[in-house]
Residue, then its C-alpha position, 0 to 999 in steps of 0.5 A: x848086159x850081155x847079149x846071146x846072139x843067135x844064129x839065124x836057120x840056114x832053111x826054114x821049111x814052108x808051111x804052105x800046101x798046094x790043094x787041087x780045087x775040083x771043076x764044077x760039076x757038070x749038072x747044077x745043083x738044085x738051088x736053094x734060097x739065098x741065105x743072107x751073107x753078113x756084113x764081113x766087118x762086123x762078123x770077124x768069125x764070132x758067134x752071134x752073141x759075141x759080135x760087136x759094134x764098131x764102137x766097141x771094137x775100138x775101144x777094145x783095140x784101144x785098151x790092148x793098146x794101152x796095156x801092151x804100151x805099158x808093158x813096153x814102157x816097163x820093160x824100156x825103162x828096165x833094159x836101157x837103164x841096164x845099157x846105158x849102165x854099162x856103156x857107162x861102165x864100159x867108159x870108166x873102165x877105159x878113162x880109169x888108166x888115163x885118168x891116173x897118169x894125168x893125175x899123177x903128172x900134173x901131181x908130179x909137176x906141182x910138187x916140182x913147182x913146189x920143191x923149186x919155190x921152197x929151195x928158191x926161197x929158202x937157198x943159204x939158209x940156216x938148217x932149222x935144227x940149229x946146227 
């Protein structure tokens, strides 16, 4: 699997502005009735309508956190399946060279044992061929 590496930005720009709060005016205002503030848990900048209960908050929270879990699991079992295909190419190809030379002297030292019995036994020996 092969990986792009990205260079990370030598400045990133701030997107912060610094805004000038005016004083209070000097006269007050003429004040109105005093509107019910709601209860910032339960509001979470929805219309009236759209507001919901606790219960379902949760539920909702849990049900996004369900979906994205699976997605996470897709894509996990994809791409460790690609990586650890690899690392276990990678290692093949670098045992591939040593496997070859230590089959080839244990094969080499086992035709040798093999010779070397064969001529042992069959020293002095009339050729097959009859001559």
């Amino acid at each position: 699997m092969a990986s792009t590496l990205r260079t990370p930005p030598r400045f990133v720009p701030t997107l912060t502005t610094v805004l000038e709060i005016p004083e209070e005016p000097a006269i007050p205002e003429p004040q109105a009735a005093p509107t019910p503030q709601p209860d910032p848990a339960s509001a979470m900048a929805l219309p009236p309508a759209a507001q919901l209960s606790q219960a379902e908050i949760v539920s909702l929270e849990e049900q996004l956190l369900h979906r994205v879990l699976q997605r996470v699991d897709l894509s996990l079992e994809e791409r460790l399946s690609d990586t650890v295909s690899a690392a276990v190419q990678h290692q093949l190809d670098a045992m591939v060279p040593r496997l070859r030379n230590e089959i080839e002297a244990v094969l080499r030292a086992l035709v040798i044992e093999a010779m070397a019995a064969e001529l042992s036994e069959n020293t002095g020996s009339t050729p097959a061929s009859g001559a």
